[in-house]
MOPAC internal coordinates of N, CA, C and O (Angstrom, degrees):
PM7 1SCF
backbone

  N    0.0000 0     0.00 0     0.00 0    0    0    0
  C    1.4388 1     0.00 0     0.00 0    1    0    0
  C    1.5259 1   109.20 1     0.00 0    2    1    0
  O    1.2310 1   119.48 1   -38.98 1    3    2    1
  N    2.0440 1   118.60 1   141.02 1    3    2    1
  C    1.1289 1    93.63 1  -168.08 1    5    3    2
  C    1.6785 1    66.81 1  -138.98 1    6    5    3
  O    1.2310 1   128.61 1   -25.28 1    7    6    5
  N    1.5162 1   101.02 1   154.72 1    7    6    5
  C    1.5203 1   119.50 1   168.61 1    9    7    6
  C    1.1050 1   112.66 1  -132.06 1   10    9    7
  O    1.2310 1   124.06 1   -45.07 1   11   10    9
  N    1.6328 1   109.82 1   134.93 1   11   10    9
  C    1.5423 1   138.47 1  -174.46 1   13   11   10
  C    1.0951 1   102.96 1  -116.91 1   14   13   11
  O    1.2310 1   126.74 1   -41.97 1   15   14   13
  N    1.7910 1   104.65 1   138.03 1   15   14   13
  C    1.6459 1   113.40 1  -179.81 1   17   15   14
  C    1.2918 1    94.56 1   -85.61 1   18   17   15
  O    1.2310 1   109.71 1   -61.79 1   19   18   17
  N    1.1139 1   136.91 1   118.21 1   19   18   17
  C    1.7059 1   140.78 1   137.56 1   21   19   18
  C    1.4699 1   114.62 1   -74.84 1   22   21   19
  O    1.2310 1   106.79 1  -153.99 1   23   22   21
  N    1.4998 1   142.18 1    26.01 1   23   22   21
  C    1.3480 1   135.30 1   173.43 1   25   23   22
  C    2.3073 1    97.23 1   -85.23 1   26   25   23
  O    1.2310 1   124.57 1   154.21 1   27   26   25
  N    0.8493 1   108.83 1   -25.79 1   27   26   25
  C    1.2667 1   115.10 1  -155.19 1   29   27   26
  C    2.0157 1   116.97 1    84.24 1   30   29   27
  O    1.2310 1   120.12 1  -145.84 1   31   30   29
  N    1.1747 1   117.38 1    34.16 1   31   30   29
  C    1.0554 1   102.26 1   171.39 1   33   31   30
  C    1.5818 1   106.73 1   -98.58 1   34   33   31
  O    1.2310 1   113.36 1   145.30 1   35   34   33
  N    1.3841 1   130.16 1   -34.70 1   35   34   33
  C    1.2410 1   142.29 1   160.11 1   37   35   34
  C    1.2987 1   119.04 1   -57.71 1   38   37   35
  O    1.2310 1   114.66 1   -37.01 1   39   38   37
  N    1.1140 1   127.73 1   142.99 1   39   38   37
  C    1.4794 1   144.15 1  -160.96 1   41   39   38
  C    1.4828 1    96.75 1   -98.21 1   42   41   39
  O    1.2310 1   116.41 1   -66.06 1   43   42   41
  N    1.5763 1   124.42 1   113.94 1   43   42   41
  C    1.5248 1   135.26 1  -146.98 1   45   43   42
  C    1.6514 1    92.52 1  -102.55 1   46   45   43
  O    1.2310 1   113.04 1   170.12 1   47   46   45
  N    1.1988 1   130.76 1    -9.88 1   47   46   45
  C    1.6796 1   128.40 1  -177.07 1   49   47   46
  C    2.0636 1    91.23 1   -93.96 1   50   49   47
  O    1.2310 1   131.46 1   130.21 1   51   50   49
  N    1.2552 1    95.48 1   -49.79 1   51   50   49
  C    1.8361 1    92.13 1   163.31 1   53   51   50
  C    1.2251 1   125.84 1   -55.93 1   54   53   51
  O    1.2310 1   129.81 1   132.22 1   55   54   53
  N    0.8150 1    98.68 1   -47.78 1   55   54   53
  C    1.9446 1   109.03 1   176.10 1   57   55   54
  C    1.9458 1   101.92 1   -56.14 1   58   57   55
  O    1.2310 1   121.89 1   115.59 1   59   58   57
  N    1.2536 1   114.00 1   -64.41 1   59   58   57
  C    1.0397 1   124.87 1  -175.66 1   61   59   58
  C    1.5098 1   122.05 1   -56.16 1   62   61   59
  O    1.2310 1   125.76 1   135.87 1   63   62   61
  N    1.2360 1   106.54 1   -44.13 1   63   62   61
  C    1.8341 1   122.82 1   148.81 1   65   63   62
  C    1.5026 1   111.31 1   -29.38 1   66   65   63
  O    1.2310 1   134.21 1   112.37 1   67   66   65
  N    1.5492 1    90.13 1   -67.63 1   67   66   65
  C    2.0533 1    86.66 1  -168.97 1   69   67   66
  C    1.3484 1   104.21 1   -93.55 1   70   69   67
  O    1.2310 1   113.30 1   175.51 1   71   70   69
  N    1.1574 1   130.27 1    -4.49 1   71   70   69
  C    1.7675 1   111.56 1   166.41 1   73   71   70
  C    1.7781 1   117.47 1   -82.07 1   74   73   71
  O    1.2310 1   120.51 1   173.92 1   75   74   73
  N    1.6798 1   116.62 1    -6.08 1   75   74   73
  C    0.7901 1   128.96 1   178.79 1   77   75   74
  C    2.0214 1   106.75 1   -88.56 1   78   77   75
  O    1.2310 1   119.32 1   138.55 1   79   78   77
  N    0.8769 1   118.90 1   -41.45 1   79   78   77
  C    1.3401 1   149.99 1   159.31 1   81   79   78
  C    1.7487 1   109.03 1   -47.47 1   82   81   79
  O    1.2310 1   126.41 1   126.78 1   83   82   81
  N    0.9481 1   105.29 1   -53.22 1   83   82   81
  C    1.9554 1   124.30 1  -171.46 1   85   83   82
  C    1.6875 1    89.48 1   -66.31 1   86   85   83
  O    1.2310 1   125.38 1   119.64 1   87   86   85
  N    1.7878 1   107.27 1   -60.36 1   87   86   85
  C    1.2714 1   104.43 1  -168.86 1   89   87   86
  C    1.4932 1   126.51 1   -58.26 1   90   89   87
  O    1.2310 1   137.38 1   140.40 1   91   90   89
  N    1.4244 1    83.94 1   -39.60 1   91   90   89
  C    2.1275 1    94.09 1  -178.18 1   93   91   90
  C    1.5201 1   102.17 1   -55.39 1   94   93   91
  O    1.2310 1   116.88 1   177.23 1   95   94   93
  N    0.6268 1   123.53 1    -2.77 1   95   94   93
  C    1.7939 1   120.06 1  -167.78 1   97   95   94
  C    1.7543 1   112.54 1  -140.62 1   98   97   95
  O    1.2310 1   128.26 1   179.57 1   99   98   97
  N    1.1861 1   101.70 1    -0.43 1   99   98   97
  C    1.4214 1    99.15 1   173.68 1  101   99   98
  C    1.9615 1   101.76 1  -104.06 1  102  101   99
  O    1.2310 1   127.48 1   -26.14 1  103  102  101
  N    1.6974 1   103.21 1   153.86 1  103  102  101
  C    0.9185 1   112.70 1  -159.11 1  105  103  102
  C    1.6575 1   112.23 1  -143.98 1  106  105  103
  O    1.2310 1   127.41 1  -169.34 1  107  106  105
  N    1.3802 1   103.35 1    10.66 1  107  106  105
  C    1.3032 1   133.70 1   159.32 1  109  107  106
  C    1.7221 1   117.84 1   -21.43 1  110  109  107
  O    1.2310 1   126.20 1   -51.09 1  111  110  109
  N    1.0184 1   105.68 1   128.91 1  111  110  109
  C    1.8990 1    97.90 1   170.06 1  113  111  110
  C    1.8641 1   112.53 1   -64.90 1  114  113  111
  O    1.2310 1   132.58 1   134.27 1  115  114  113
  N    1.4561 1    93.31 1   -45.73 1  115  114  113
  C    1.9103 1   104.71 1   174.31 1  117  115  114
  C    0.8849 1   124.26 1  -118.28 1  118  117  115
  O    1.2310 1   108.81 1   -60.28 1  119  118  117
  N    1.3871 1   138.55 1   119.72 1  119  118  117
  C    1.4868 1   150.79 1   154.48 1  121  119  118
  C    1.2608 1   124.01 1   -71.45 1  122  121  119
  O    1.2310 1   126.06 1   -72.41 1  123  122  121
  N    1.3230 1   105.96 1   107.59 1  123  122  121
  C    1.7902 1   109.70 1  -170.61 1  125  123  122
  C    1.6154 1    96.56 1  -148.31 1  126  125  123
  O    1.2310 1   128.77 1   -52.69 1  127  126  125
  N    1.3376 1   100.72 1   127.31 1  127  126  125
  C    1.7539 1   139.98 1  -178.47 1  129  127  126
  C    1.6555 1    94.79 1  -105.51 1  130  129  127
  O    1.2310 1   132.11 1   -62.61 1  131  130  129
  N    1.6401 1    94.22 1   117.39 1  131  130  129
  C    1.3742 1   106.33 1   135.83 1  133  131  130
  C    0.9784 1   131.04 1  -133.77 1  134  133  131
  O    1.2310 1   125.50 1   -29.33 1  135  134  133
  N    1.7550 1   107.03 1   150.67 1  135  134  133
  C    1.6169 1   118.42 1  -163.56 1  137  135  134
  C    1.2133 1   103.24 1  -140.25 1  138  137  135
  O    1.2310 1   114.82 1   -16.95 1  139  138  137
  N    1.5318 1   127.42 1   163.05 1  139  138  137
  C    1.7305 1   135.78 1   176.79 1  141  139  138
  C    1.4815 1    79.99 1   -70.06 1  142  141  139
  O    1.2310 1   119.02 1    89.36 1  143  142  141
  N    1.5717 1   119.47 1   -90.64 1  143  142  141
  C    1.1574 1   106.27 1  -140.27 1  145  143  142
  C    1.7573 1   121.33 1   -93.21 1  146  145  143
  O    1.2310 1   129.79 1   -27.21 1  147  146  145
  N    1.5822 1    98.73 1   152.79 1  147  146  145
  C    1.9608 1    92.69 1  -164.97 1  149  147  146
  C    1.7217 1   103.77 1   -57.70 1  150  149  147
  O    1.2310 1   115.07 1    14.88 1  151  150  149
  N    0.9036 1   126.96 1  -165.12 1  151  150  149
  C    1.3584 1   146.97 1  -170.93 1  153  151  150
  C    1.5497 1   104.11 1  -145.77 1  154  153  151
  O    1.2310 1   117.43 1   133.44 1  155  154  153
  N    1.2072 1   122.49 1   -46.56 1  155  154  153
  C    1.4514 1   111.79 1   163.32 1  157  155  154
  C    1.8020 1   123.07 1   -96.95 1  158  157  155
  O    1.2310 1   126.99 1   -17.00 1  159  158  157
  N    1.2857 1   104.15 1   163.00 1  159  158  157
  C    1.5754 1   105.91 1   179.91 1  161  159  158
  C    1.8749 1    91.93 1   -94.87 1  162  161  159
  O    1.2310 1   132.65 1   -48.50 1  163  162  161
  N    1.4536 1    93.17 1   131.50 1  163  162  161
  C    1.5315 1   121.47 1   174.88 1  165  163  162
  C    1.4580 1   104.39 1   -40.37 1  166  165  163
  O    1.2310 1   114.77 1   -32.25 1  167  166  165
  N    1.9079 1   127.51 1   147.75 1  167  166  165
  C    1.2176 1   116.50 1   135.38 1  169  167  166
  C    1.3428 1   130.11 1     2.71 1  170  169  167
  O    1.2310 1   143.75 1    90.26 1  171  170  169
  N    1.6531 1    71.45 1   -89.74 1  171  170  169
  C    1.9614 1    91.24 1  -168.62 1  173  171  170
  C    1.4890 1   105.61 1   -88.05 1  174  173  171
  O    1.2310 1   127.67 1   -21.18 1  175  174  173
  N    1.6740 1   102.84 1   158.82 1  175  174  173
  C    1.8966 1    93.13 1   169.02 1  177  175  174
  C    1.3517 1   107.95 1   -67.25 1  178  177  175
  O    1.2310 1   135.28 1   -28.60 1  179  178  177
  N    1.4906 1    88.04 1   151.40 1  179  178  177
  C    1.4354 1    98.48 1   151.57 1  181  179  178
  C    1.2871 1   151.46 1   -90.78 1  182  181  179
  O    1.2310 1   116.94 1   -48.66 1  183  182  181
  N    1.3662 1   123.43 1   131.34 1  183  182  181
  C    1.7076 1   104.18 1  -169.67 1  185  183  182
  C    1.9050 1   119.20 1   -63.70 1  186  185  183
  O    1.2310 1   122.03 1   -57.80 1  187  186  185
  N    1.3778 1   113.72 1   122.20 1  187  186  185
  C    1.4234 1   126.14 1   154.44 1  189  187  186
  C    1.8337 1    78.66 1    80.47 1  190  189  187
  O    1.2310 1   113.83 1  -130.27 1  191  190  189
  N    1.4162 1   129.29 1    49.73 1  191  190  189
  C    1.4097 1   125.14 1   153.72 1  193  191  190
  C    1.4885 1    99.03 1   -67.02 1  194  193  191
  O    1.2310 1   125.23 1    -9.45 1  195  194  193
  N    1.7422 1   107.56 1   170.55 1  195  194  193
  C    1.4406 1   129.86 1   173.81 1  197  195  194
  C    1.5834 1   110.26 1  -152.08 1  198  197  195
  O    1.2310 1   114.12 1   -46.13 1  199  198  197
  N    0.8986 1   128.74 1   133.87 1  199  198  197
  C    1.6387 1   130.11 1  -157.40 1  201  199  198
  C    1.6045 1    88.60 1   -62.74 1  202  201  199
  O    1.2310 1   114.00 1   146.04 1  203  202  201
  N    1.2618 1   128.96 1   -33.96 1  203  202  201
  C    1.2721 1   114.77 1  -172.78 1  205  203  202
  C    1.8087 1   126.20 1   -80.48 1  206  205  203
  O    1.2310 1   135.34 1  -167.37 1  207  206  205
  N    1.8865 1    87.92 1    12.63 1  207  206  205
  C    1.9665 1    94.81 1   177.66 1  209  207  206
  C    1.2385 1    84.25 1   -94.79 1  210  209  207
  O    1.2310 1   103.92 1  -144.46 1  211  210  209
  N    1.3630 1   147.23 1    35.54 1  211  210  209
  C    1.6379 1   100.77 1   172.38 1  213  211  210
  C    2.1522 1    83.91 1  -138.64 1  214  213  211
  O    1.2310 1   119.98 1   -16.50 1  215  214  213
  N    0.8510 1   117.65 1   163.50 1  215  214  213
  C    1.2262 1   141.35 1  -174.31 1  217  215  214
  C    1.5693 1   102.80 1   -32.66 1  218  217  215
  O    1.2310 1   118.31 1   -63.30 1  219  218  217
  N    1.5151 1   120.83 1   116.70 1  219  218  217
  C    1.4852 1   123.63 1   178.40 1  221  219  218
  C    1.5073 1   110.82 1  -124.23 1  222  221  219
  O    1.2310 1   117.19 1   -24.16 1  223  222  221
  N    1.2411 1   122.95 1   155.84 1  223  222  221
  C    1.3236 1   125.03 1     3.27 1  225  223  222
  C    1.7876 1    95.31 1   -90.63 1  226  225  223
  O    1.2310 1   126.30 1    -2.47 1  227  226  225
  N    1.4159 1   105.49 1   177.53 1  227  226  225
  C    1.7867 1   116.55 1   179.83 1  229  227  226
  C    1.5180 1   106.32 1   -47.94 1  230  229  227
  O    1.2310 1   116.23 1   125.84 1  231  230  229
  N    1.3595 1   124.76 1   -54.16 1  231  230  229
  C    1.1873 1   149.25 1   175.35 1  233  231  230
  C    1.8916 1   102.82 1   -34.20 1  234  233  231
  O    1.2310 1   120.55 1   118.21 1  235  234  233
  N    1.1017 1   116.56 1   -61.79 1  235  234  233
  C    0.9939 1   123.32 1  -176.77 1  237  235  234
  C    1.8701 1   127.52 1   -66.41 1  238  237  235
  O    1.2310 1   140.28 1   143.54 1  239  238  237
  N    1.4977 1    78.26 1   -36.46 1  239  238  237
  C    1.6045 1   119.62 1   171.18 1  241  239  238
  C    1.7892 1    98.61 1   -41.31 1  242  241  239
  O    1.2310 1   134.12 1   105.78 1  243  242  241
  N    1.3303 1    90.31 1   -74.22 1  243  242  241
  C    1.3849 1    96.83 1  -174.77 1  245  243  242
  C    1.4514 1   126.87 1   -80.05 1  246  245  243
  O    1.2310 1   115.70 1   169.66 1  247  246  245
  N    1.1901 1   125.77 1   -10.34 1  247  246  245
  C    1.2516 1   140.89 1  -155.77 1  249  247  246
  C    1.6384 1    84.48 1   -96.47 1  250  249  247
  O    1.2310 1   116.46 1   148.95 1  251  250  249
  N    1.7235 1   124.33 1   -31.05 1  251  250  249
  C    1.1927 1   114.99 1  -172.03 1  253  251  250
  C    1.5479 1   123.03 1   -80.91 1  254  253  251
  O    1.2310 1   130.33 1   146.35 1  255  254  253
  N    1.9994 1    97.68 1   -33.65 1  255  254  253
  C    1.4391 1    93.74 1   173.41 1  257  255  254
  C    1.4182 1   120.69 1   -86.50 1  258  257  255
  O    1.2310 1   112.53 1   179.04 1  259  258  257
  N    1.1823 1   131.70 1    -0.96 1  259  258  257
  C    1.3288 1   128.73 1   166.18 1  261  259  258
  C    1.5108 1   123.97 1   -77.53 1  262  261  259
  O    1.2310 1   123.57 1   165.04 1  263  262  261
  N    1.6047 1   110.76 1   -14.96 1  263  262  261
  C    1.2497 1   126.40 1   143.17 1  265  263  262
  C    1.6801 1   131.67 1   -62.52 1  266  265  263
  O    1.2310 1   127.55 1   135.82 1  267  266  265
  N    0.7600 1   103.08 1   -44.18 1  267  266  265
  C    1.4789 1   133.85 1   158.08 1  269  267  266
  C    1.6998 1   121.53 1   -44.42 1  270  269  267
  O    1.2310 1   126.89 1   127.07 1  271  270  269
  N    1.2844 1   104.35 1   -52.93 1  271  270  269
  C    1.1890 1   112.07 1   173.30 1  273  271  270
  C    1.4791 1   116.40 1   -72.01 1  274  273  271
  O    1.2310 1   126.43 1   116.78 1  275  274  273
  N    1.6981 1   105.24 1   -63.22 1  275  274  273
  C    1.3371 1   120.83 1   163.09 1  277  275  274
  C    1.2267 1   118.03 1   -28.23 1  278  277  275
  O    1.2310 1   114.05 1   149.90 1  279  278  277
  N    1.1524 1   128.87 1   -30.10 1  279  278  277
  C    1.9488 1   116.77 1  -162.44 1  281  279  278
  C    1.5969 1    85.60 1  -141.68 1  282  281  279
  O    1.2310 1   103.20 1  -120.10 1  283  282  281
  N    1.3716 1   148.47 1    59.90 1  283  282  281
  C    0.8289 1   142.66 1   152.71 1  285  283  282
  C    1.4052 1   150.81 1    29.91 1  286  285  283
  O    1.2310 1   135.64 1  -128.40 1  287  286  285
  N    1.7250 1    87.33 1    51.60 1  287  286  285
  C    2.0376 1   104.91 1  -150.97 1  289  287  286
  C    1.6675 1    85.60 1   -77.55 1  290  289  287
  O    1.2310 1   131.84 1   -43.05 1  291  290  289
  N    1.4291 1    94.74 1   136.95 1  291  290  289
  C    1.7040 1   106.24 1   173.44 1  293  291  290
  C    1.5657 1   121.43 1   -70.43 1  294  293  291
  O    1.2310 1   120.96 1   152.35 1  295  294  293
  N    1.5341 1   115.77 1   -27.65 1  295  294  293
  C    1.3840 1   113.68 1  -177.00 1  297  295  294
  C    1.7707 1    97.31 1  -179.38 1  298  297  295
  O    1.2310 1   130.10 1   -35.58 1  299  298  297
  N    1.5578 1    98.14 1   144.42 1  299  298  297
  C    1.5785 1   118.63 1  -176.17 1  301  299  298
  C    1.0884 1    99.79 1  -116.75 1  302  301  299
  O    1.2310 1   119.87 1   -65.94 1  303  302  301
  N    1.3740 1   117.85 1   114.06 1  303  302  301
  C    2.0454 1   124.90 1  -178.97 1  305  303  302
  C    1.4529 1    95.43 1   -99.46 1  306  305  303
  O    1.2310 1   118.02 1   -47.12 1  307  306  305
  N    1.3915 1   121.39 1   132.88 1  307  306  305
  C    1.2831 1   124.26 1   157.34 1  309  307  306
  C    1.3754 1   123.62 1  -152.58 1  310  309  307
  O    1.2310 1   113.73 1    11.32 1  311  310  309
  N    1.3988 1   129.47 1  -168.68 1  311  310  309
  C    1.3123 1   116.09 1  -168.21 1  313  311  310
  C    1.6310 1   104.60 1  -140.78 1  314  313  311
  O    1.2310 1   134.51 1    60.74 1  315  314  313
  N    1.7070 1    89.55 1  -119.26 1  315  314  313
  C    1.9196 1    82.91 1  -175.90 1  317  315  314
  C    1.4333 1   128.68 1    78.37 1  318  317  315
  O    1.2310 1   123.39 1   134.53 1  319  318  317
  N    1.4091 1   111.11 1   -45.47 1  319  318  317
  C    1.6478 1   113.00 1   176.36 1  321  319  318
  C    1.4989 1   121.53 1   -84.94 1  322  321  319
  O    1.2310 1   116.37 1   -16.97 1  323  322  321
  N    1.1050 1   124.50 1   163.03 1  323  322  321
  C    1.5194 1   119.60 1   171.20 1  325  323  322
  C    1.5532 1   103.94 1   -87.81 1  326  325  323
  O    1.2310 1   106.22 1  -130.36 1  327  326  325
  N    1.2819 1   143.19 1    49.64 1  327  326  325
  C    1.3588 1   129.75 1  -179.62 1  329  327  326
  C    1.4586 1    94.99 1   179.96 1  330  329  327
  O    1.2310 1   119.40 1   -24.35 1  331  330  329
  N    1.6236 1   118.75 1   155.65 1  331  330  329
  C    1.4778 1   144.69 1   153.71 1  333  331  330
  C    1.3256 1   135.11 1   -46.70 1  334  333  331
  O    1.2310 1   111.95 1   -68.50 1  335  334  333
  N    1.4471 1   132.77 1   111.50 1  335  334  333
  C    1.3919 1    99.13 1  -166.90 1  337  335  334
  C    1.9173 1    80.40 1  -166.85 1  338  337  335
  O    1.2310 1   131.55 1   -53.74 1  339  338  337
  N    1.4791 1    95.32 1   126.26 1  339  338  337
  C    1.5792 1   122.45 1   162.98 1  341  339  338
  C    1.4035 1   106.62 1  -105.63 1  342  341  339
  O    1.2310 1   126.90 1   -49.64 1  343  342  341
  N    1.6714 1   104.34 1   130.36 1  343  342  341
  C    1.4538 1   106.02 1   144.88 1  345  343  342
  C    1.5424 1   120.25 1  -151.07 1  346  345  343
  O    1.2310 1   122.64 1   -17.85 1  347  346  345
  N    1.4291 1   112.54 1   162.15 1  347  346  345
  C    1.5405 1    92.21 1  -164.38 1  349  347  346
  C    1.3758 1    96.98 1  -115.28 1  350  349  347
  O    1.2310 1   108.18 1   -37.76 1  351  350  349
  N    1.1458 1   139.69 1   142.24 1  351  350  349
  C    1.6598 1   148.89 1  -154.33 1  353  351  350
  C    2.1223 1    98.87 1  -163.50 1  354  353  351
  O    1.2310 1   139.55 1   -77.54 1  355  354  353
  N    1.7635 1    79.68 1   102.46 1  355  354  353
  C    1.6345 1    79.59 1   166.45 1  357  355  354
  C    1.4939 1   113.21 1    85.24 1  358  357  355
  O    1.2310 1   121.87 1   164.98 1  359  358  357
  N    1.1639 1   114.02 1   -15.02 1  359  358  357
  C    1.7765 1   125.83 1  -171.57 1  361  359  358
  C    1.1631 1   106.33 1    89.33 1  362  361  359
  O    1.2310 1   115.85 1  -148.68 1  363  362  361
  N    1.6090 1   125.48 1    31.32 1  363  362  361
  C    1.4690 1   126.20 1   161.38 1  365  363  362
  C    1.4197 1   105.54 1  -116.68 1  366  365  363
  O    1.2310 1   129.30 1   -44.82 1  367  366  365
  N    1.4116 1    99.68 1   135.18 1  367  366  365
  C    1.7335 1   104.19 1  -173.99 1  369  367  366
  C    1.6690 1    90.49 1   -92.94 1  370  369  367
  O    1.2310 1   124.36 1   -55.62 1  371  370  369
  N    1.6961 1   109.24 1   124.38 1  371  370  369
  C    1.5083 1   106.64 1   149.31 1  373  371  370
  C    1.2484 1   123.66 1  -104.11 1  374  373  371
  O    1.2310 1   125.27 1   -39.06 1  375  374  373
  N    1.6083 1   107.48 1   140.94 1  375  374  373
  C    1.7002 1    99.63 1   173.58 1  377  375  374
  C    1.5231 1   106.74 1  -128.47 1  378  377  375
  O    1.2310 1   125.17 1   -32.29 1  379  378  377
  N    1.4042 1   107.67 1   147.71 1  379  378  377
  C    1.4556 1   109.86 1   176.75 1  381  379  378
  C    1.5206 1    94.79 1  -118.49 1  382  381  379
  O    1.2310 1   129.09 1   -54.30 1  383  382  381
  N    1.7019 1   100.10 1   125.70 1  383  382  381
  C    1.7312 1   111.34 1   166.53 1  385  383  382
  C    1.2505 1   111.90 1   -76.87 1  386  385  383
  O    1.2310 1   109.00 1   171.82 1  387  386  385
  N    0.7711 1   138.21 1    -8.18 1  387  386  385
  C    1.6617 1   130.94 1  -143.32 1  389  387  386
  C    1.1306 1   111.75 1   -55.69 1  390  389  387
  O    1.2310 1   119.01 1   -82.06 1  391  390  389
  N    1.1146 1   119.50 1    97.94 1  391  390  389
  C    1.9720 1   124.40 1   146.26 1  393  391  390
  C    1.8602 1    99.32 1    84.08 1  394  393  391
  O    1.2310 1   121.87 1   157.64 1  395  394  393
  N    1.2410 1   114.03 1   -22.36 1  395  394  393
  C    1.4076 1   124.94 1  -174.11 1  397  395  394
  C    1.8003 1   133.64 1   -82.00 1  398  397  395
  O    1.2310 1   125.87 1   -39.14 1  399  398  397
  N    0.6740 1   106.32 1   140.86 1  399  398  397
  C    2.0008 1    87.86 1   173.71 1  401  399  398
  C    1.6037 1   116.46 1   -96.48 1  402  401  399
  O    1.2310 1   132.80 1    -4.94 1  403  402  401
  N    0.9997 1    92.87 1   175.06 1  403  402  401
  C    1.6901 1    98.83 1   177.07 1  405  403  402
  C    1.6198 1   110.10 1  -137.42 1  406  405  403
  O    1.2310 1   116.88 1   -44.85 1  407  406  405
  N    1.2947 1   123.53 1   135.15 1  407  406  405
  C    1.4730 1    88.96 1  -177.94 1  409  407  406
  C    1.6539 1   117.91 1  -109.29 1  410  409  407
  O    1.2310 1   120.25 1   -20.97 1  411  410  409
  N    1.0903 1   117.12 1   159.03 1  411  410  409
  C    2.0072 1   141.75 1  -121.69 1  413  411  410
  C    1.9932 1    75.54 1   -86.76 1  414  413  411
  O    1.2310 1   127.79 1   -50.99 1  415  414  413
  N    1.1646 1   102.61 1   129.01 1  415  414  413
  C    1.7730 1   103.15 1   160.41 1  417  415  414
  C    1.7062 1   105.30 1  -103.30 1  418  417  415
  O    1.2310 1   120.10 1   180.00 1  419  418  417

């Protein structure tokens, strides 16, 4: 399990440095990132979203899933939204918890 600050108090080219670093050397069966804010925009809308709930800046945005792709992270959990939402992009499952339920199969 790896956790990323998405508040912006952490320096996201640092972050990105050592999660790139973490990965080369990790050897883990599952790779799973959690972060506050999603990185992708949900399916469905979301109620009372703001461009600034979802993963900032763009730069980083992208700089994260091409990392992502590259080193074969299994799934990015995050939150922030008022609603549920899986999608799978690349063979990484994202899920956003936010504030919402899902119901249990």
């Amino acid at each position: 399990m790896i956790f990323l600050d998405s508040t912006g108090k952490t320096d996201w080219q640092w972050q990105l440095r050592w999660l790139d670093e973490l990965l080369a050397e990790d050897s883990s069966k599952a790779r799973i990132i959690f972060m506050g804010d999603p990185p992708l925009h949900p399916a469905q809308s979301a109620p009372f979203d703001q461009s600034d709930d979802y993963l900032q800046p763009s730069e980083l945005r992208k700089a994260l899933l091409g990392t992502v792709e590259k080193c074969d992270v299994n799934a990015i959990i995050s939150a922030n939204l008022s609603l549920y939402d899986e999608q799978i992009t690349d063979s990484t499952l994202f899920i956003t918890t936010g504030g919402a339920a899902h119901l249990l199969d």
